[in-house]
Gaussian input, Z-matrix of N, CA and C with variables (Angstrom, degrees):
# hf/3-21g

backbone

0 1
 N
 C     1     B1
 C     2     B2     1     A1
 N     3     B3     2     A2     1     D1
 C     4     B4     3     A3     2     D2
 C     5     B5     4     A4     3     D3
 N     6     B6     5     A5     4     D4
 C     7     B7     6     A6     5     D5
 C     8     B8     7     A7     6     D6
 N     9     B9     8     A8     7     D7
 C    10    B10     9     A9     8     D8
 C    11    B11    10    A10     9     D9
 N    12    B12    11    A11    10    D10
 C    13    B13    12    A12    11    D11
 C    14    B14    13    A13    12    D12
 N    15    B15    14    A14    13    D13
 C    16    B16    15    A15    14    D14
 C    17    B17    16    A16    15    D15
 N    18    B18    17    A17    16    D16
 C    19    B19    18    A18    17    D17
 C    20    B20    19    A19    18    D18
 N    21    B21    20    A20    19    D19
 C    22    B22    21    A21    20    D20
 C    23    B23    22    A22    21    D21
 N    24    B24    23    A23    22    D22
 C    25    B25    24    A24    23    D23
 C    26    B26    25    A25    24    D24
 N    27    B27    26    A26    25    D25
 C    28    B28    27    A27    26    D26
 C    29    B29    28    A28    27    D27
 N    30    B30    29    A29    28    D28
 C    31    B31    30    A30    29    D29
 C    32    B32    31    A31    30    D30
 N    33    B33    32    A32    31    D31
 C    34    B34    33    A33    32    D32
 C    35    B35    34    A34    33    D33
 N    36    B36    35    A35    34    D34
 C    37    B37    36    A36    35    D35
 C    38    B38    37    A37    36    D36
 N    39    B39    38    A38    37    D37
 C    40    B40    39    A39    38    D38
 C    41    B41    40    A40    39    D39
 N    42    B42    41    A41    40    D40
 C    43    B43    42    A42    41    D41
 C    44    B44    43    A43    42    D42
 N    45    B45    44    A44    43    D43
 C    46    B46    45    A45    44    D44
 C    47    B47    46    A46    45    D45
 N    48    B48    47    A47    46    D46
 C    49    B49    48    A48    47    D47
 C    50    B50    49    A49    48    D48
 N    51    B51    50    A50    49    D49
 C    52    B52    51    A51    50    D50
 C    53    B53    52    A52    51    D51
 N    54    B54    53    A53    52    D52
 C    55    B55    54    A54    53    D53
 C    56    B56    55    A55    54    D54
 N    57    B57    56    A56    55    D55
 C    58    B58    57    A57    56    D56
 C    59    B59    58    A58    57    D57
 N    60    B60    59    A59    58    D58
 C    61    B61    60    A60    59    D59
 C    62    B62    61    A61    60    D60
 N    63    B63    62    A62    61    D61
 C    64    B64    63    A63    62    D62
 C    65    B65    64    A64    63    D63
 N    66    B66    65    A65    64    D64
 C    67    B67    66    A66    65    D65
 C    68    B68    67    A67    66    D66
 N    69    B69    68    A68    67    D67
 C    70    B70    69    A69    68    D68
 C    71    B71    70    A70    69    D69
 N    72    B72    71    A71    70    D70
 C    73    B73    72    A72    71    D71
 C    74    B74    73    A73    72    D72
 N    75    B75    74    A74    73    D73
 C    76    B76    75    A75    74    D74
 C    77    B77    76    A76    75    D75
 N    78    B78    77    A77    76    D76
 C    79    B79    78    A78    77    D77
 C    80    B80    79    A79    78    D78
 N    81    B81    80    A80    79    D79
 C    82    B82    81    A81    80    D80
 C    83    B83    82    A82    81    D81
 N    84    B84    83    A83    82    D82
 C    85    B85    84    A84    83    D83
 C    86    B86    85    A85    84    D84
 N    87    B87    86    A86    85    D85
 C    88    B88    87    A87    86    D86
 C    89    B89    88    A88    87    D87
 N    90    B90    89    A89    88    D88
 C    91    B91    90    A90    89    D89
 C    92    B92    91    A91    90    D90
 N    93    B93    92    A92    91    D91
 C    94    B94    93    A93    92    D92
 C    95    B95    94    A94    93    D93
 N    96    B96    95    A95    94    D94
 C    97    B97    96    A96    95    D95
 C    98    B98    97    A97    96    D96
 N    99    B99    98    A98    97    D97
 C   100   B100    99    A99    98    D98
 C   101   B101   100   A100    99    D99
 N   102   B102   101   A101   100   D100
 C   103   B103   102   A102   101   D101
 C   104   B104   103   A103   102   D102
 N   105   B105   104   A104   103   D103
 C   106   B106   105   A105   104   D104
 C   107   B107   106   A106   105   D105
 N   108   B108   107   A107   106   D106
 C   109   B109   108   A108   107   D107
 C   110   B110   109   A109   108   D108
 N   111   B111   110   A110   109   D109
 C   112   B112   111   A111   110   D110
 C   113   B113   112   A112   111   D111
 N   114   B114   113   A113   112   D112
 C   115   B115   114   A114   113   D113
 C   116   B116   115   A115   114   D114
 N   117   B117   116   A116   115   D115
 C   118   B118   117   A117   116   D116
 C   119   B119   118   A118   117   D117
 N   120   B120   119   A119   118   D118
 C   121   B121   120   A120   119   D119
 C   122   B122   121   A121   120   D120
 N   123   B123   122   A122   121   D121
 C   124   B124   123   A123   122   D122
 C   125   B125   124   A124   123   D123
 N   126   B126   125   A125   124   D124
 C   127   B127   126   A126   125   D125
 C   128   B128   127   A127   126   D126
 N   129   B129   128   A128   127   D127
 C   130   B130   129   A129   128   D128
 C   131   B131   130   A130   129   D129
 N   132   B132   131   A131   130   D130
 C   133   B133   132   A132   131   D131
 C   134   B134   133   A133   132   D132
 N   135   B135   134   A134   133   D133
 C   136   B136   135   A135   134   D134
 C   137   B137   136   A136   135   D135
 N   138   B138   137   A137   136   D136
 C   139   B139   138   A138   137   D137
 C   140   B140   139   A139   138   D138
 N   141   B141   140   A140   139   D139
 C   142   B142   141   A141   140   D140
 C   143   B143   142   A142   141   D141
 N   144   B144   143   A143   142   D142
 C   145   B145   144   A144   143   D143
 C   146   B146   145   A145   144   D144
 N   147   B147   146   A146   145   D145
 C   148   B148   147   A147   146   D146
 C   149   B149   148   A148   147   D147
 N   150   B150   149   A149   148   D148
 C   151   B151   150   A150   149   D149
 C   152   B152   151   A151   150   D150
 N   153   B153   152   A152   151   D151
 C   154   B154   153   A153   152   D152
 C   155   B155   154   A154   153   D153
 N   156   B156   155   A155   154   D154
 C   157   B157   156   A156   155   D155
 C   158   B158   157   A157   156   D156
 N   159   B159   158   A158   157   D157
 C   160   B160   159   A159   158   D158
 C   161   B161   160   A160   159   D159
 N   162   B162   161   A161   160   D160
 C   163   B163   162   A162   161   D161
 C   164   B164   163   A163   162   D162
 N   165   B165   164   A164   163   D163
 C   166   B166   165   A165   164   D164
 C   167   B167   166   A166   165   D165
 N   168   B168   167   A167   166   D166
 C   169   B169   168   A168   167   D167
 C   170   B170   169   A169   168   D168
 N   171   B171   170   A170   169   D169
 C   172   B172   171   A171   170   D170
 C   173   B173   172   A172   171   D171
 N   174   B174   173   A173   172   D172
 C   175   B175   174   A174   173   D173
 C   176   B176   175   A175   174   D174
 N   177   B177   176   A176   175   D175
 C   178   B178   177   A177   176   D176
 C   179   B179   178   A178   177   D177
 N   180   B180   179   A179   178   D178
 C   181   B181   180   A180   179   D179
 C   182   B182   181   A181   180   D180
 N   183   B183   182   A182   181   D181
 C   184   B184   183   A183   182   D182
 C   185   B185   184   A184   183   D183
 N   186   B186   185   A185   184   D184
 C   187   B187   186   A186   185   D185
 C   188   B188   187   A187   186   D186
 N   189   B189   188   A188   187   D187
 C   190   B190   189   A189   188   D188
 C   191   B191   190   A190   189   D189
 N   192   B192   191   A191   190   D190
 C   193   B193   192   A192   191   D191
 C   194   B194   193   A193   192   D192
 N   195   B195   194   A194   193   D193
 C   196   B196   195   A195   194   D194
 C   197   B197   196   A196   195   D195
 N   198   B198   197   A197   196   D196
 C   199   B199   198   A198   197   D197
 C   200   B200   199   A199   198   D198
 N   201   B201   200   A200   199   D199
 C   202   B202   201   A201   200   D200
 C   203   B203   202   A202   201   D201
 N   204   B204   203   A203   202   D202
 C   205   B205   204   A204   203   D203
 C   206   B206   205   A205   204   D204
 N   207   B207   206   A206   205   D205
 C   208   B208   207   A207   206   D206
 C   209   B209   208   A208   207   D207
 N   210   B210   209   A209   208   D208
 C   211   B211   210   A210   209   D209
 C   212   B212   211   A211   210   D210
 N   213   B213   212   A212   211   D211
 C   214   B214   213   A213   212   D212
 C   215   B215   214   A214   213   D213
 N   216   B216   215   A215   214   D214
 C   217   B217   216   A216   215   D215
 C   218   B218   217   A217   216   D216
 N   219   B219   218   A218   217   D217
 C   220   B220   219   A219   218   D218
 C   221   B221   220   A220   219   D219
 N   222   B222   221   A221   220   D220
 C   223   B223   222   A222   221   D221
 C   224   B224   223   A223   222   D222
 N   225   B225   224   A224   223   D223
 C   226   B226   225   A225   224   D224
 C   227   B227   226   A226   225   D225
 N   228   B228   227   A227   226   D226
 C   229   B229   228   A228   227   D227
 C   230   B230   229   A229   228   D228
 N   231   B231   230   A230   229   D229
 C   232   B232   231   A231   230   D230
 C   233   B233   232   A232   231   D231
 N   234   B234   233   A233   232   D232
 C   235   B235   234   A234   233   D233
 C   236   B236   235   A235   234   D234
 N   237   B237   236   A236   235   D235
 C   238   B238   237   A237   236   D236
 C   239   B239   238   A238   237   D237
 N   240   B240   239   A239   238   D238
 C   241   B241   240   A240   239   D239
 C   242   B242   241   A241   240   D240
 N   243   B243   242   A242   241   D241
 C   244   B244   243   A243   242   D242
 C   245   B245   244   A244   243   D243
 N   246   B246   245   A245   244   D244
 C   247   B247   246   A246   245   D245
 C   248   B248   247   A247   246   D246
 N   249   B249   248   A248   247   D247
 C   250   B250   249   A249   248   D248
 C   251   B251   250   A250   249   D249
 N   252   B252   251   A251   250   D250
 C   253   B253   252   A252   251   D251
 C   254   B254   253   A253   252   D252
 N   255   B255   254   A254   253   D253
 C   256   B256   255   A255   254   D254
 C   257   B257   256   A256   255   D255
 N   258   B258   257   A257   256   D256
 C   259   B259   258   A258   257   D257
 C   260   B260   259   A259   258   D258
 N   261   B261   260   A260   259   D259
 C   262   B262   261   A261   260   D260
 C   263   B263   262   A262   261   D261
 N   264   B264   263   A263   262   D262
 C   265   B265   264   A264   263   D263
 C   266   B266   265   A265   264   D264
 N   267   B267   266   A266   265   D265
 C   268   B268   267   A267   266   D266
 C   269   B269   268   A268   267   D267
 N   270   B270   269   A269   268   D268
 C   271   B271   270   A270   269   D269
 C   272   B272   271   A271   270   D270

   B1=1.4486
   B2=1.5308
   B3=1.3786
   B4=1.3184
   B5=1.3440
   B6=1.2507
   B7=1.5756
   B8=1.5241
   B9=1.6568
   B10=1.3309
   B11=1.6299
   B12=1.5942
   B13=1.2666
   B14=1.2561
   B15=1.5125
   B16=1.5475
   B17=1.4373
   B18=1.4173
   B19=1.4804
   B20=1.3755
   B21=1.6699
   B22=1.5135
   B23=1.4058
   B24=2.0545
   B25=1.2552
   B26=1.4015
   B27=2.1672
   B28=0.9160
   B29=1.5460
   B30=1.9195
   B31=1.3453
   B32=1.9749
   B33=1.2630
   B34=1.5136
   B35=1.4126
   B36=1.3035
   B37=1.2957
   B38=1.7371
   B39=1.5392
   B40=1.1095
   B41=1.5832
   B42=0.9971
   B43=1.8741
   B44=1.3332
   B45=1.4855
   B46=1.9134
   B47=0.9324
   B48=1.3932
   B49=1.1726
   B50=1.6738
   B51=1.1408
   B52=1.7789
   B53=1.6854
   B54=0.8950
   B55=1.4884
   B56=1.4909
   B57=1.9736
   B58=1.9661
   B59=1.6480
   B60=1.1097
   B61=1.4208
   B62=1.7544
   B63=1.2478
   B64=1.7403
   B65=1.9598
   B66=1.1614
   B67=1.4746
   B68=1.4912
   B69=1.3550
   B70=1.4938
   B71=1.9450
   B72=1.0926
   B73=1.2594
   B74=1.6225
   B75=1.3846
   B76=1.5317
   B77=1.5559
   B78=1.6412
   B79=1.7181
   B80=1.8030
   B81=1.7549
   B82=1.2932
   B83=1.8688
   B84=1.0583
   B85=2.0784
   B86=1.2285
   B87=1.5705
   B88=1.6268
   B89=1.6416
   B90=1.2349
   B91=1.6712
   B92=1.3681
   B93=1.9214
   B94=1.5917
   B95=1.7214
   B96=1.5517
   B97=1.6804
   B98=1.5588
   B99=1.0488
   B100=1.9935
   B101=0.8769
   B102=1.7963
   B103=1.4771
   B104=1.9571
   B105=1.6003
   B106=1.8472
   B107=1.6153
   B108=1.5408
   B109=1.2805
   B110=1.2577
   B111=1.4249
   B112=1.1319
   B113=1.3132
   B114=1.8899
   B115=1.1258
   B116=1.8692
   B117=1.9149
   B118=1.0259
   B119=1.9107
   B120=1.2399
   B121=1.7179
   B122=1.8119
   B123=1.5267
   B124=1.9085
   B125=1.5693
   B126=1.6989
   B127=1.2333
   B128=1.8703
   B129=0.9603
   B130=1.6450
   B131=1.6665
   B132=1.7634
   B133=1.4469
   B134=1.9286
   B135=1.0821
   B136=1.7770
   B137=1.5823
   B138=1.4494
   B139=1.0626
   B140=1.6862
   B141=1.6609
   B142=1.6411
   B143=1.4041
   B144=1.3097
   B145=1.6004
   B146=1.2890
   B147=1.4684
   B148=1.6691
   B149=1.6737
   B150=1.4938
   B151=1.9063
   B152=1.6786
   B153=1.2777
   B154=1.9897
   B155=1.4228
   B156=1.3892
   B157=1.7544
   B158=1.1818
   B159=1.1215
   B160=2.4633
   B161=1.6555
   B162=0.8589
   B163=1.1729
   B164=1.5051
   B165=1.3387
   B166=1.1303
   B167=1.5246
   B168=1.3249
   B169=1.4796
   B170=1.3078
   B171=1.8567
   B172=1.2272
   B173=1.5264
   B174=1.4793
   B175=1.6905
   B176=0.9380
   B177=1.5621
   B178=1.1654
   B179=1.7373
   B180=1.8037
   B181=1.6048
   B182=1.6704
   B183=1.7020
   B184=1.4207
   B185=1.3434
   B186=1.7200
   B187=1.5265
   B188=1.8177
   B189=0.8058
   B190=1.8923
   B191=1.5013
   B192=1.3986
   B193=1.3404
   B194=1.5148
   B195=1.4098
   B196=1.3113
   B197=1.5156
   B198=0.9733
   B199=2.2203
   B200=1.8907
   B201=1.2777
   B202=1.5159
   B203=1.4416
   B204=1.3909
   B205=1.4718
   B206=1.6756
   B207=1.3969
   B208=1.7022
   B209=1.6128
   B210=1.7719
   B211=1.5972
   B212=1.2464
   B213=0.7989
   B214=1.7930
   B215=1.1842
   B216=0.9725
   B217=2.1471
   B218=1.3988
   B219=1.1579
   B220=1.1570
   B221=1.3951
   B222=1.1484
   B223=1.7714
   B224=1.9133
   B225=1.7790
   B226=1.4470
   B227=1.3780
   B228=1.4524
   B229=1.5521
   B230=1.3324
   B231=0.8938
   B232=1.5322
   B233=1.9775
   B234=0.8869
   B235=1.4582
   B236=1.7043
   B237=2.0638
   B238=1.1561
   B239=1.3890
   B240=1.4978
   B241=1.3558
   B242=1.3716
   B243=1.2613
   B244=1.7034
   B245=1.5530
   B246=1.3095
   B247=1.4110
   B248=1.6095
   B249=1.2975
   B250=1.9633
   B251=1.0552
   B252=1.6384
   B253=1.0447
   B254=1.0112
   B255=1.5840
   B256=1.7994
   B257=1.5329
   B258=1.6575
   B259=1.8539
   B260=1.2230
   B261=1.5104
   B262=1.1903
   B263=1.4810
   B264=0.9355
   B265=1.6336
   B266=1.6443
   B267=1.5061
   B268=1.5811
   B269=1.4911
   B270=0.8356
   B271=1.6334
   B272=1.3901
   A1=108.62
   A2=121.17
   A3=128.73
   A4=120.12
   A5=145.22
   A6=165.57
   A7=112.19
   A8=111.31
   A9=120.10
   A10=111.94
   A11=122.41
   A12=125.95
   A13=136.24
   A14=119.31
   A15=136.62
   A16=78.44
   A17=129.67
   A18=124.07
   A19=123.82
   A20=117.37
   A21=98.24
   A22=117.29
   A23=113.32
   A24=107.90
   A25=124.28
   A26=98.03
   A27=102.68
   A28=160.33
   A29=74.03
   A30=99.75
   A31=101.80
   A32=90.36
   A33=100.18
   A34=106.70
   A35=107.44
   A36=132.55
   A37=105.57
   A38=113.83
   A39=137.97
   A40=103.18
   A41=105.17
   A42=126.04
   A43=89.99
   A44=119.77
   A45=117.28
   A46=120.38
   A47=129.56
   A48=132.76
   A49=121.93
   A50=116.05
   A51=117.39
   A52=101.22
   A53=143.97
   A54=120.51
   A55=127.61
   A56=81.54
   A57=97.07
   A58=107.67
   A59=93.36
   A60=99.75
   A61=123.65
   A62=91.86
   A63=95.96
   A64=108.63
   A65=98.15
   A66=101.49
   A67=99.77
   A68=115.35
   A69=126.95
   A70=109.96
   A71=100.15
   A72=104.24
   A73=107.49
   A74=124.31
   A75=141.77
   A76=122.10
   A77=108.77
   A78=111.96
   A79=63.17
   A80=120.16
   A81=113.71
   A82=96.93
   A83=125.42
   A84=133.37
   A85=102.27
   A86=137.57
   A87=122.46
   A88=97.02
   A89=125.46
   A90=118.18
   A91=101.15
   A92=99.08
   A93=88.66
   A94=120.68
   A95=76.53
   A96=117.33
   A97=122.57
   A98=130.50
   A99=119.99
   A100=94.44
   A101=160.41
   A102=133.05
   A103=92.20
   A104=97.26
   A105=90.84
   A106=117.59
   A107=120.89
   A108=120.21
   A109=141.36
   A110=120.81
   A111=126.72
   A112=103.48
   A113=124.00
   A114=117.15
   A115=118.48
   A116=104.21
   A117=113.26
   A118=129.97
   A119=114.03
   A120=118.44
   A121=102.01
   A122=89.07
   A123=80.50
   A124=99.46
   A125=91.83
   A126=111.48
   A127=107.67
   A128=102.33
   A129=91.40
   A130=88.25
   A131=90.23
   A132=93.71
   A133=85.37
   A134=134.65
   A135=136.66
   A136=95.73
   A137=120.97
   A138=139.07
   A139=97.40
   A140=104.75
   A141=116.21
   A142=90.23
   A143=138.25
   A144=131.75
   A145=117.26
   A146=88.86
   A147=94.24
   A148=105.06
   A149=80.78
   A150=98.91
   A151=110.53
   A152=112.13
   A153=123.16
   A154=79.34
   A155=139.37
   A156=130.45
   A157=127.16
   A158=95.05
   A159=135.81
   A160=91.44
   A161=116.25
   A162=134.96
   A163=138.18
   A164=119.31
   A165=127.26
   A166=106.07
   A167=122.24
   A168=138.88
   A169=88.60
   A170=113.86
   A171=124.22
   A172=112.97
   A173=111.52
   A174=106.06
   A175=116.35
   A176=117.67
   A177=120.07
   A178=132.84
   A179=92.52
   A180=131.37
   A181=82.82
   A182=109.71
   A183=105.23
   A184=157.50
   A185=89.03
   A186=104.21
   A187=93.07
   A188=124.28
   A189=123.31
   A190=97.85
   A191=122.54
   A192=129.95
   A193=105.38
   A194=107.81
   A195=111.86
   A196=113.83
   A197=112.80
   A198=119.01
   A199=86.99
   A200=132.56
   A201=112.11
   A202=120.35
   A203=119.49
   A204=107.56
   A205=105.28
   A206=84.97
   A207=103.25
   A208=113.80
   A209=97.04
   A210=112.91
   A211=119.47
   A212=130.40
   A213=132.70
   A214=102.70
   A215=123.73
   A216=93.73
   A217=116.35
   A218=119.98
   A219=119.04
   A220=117.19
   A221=111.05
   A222=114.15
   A223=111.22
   A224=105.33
   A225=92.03
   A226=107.69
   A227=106.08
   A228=111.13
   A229=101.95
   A230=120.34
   A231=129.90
   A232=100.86
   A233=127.41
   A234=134.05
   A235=111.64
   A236=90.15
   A237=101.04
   A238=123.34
   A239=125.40
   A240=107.87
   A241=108.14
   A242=120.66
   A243=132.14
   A244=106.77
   A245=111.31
   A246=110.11
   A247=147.91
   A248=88.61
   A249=100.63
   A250=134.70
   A251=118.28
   A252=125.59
   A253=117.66
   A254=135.97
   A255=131.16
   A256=102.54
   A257=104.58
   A258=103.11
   A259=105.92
   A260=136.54
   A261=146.29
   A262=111.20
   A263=129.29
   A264=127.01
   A265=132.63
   A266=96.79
   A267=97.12
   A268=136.16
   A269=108.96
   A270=136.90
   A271=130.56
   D1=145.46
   D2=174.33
   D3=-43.62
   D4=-159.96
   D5=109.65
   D6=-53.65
   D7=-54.77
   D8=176.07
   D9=-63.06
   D10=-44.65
   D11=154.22
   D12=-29.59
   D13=-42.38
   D14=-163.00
   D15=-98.98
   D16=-77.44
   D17=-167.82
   D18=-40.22
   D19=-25.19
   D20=168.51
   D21=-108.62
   D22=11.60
   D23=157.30
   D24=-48.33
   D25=-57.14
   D26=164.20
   D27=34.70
   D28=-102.07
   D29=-161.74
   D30=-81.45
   D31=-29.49
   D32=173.21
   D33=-29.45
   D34=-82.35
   D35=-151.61
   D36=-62.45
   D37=-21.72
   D38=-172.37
   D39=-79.15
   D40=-44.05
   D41=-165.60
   D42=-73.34
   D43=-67.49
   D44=178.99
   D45=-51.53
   D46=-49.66
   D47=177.35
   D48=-62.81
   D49=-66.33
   D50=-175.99
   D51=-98.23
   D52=19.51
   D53=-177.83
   D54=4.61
   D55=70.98
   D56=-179.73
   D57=-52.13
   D58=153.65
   D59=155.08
   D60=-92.23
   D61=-41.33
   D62=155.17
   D63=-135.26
   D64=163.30
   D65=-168.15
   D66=-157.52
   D67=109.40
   D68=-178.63
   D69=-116.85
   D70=113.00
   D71=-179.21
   D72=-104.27
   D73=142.22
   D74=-175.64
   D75=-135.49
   D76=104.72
   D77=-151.45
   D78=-84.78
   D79=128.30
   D80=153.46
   D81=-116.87
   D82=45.23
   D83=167.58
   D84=-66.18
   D85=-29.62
   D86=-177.95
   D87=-89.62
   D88=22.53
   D89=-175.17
   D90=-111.73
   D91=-11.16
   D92=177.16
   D93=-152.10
   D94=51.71
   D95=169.79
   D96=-34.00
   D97=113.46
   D98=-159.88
   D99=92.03
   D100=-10.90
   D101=-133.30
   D102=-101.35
   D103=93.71
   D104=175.37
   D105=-35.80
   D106=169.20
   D107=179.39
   D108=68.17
   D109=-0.63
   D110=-163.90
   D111=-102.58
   D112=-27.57
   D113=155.67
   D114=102.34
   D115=8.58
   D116=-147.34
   D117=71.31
   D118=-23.07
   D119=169.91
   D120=-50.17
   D121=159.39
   D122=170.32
   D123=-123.84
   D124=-171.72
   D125=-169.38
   D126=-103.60
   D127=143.51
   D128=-174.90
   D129=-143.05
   D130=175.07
   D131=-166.32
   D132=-145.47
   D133=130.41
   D134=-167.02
   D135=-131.01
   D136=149.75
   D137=176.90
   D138=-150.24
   D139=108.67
   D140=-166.90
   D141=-108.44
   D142=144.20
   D143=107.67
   D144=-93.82
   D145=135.77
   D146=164.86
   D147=-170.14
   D148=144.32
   D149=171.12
   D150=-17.99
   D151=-53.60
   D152=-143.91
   D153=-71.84
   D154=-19.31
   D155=169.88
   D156=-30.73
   D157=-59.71
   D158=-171.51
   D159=-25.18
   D160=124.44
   D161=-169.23
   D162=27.64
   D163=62.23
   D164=-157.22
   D165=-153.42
   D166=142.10
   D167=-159.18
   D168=-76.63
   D169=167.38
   D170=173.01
   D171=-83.86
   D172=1.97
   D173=161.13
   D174=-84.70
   D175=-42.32
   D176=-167.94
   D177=-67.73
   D178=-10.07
   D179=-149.63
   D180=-87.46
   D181=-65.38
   D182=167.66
   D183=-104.70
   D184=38.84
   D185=166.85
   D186=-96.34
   D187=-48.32
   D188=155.70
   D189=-10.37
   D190=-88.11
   D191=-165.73
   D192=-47.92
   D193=-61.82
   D194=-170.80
   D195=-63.96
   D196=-13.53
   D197=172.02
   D198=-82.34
   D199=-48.04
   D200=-175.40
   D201=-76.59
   D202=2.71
   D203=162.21
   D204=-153.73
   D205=46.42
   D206=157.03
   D207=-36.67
   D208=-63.37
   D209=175.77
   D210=-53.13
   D211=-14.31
   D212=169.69
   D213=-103.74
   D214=-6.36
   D215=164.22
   D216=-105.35
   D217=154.00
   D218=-10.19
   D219=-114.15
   D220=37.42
   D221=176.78
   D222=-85.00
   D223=-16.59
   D224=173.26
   D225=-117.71
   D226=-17.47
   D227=-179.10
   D228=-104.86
   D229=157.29
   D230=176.64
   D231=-140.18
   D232=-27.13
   D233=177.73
   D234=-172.50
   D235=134.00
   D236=179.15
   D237=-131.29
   D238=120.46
   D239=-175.30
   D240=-109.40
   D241=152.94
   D242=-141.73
   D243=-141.69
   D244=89.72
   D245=140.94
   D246=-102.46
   D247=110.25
   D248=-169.68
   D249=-109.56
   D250=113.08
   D251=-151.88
   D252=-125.04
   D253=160.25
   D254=170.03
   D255=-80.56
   D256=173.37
   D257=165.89
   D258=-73.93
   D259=-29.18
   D260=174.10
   D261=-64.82
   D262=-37.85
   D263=158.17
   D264=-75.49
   D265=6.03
   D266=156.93
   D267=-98.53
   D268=131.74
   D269=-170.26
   D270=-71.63

């Protein structure tokens, strides 16, 4: 499967789940080229806002993410880094 493939699984699952207001997805898998174990899956890097944030810890922010693309790990994801934010927490 592509990079572009996994990235708009993604975002799918991202879109149903939190209704971002913005949602930036980043295939960074050629940054970690050789990296044993990963199995062919890639590495991505997401920056969500959205409402479903509003009062909620930064664990709690990305076990959220990580319940919307449960189904992709780890055969499409192999690593995810997660920044989650409110509209009120942008800068």
């Amino acid at each position: 499967m592509s990079a572009a493939d996994r990235s708009e699984m993604i975002r799918a699952c991202i879109e149903k789940a939190l209704a971002p207001i913005e949602l930036d997805i980043i295939d960074e898998s050629h940054l970690h080229a050789g990296h044993s174990g990963h199995g062919g899956a890639g590495h991505f890097k997401v920056r969500i806002v959205s409402e479903k944030f509003d009062g909620e810890t930064p664990i709690a922010r990305h076990r959220r993410v990580y319940a919307a693309v449960d189904s992709l790990m780890p055969q499409e994801i192999h690593a995810l880094s997660i920044e989650a934010i409110t509209p009120n927490e942008l800068g």
